[in-house]
C-alpha positions as CSV (number, residue, x, y, z in Angstrom):
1,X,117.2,137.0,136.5
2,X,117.8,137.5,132.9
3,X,116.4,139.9,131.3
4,X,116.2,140.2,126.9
5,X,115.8,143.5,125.3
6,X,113.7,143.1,122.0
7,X,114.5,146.5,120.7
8,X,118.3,145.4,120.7
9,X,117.9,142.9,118.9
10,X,115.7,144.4,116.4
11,X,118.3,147.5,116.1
12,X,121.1,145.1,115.5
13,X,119.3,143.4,112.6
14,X,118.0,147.4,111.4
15,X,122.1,147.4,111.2
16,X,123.2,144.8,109.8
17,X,120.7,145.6,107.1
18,X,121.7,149.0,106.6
19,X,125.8,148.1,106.7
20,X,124.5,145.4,103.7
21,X,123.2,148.0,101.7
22,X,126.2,150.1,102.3
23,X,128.1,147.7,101.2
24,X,126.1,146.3,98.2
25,X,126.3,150.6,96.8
26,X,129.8,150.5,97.2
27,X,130.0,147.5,94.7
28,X,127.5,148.7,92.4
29,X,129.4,151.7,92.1
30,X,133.0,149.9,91.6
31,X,131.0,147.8,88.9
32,X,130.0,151.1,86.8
33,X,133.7,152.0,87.0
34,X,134.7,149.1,85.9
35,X,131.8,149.0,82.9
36,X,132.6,152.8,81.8
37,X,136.8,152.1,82.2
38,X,137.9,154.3,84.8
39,X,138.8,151.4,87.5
40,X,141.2,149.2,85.3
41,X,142.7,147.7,88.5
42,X,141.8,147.9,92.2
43,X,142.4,146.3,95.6
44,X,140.1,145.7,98.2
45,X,140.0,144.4,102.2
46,X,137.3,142.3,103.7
47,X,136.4,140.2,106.9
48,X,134.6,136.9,106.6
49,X,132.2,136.2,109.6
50,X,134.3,134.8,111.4
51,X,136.7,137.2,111.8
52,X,139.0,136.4,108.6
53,X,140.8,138.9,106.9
54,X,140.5,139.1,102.9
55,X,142.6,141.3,100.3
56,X,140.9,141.2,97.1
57,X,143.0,142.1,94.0
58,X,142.3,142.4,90.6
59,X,145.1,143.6,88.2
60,X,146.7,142.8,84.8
61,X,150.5,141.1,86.0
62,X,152.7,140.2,88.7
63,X,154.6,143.4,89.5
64,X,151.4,145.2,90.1
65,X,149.5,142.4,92.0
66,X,152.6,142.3,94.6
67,X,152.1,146.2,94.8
68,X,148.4,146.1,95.8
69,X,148.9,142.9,97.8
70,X,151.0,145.3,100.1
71,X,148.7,148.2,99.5
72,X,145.9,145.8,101.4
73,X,148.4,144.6,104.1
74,X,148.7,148.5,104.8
75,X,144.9,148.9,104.9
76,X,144.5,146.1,107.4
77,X,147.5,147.4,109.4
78,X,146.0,151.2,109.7
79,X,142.7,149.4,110.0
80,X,144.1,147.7,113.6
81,X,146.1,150.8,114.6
82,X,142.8,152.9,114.3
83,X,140.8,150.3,116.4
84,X,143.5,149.6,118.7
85,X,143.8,153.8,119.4
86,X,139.4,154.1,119.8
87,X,139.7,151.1,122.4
């Protein structure tokens, strides 16, 4: 017999809804930064749905884009190391 706990389900969705917010400040606050000057270039990791990895970069030339490319691979890579380590 199977058996379905509501309340799981129910606390996943409470999660998902509070990682969303979390996430949504996070931008908001990048955006003021941005707005008031004090972020002229930045670099940012992500993962789609379905698993894929992102690196968001935003900069003014070449030289520095390469840079912050690797500055993402590097997130990613302590990203796995940590997770790998926990499991």
């Amino acid at each position: 017999m199977d058996v379905i706990n509501i309340n799981d389900k129910l606390q996943s969705k409470k999660q998902d809804n509070e990682q969303k917010k979390a996430m949504l400040e996070v931008l908001e606050e990048m955006r003021k930064q941005v707005e008031s000057g004090e972020i002229k270039e930045f670099v940012a990791t992500s993962v789609c749905k379905g698993g894929d990895p992102q690196i968001h970069i935003a900069c003014w030339d070449l030289a520095s884009g390469v840079g912050m490319y690797e500055i993402g691979k590097h997130m990613f890579i302590v990203s796995d190391v940590e997770t790998d380590e926990v499991n």
